[in-house]
C-alpha positions, 0 to 999 in steps of 0.5 A, spaced: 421 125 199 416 123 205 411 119 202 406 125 206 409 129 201 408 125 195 401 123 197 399 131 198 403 132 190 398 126 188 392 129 191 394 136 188 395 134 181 390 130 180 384 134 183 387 139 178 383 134 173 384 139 167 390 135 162 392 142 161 393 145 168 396 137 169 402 139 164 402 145 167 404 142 174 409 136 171 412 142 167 413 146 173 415 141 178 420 138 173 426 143 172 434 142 169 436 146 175 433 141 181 435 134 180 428 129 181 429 121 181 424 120 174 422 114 176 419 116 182 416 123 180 412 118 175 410 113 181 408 118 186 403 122 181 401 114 178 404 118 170 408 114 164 414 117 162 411 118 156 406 123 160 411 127 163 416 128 156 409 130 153 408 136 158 415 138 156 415 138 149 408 142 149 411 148 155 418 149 150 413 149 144 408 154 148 402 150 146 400 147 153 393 146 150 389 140 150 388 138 142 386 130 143 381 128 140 380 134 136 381 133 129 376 127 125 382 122 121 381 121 114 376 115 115 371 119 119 370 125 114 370 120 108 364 116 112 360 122 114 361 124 106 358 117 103 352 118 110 350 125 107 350 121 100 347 116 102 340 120 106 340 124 100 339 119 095 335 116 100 331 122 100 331 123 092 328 116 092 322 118 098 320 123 093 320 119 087 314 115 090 
């Protein structure tokens, strides 16, 4: 691979910008059937290893979609209950007076 084409894969892939549309692009140029070196497919396009497994597990799973950040763990939702506790106890003490 010349370092020309491997500087327009770069720009290619990152003027994408959408993480879904980035998965797309490792999926379709990672294949069984053509043998790329690993470690130069992640060099060119500055990603982990991690990145480029991800992109397939969610193309054989057929949810290429970008869920990160979407779901509020366990401590979030317990600080947004006591918040929601706490203004109205606030409230109920504001009325008293």
């Amino acid at each position: 691979m010349s370092v020309e084409f491997r500087g327009q894969q770069f720009v290619k892939f990152w003027e994408l910008g959408a993480y879904d549309a980035q998965t797309t692009f490792i999926a379709a140029h990672v294949s069984e059937k053509l043998k790329v070196c690993r470690a130069m497919f992640v060099r060119t396009l500055s990603i982990s290893t991690k990145r480029v497994d991800t992109a397939l597990k969610k193309v054989r799973s057929d949810s290429v979609i970008d869920k990160r950040g979407k779901k509020q763990d366990k401590q979030t939702l317990q600080e947004e209950r006591n918040r929601h506790i706490d203004i109205g106890e606030e409230a109920r003490r504001l009325m008293r007076n």
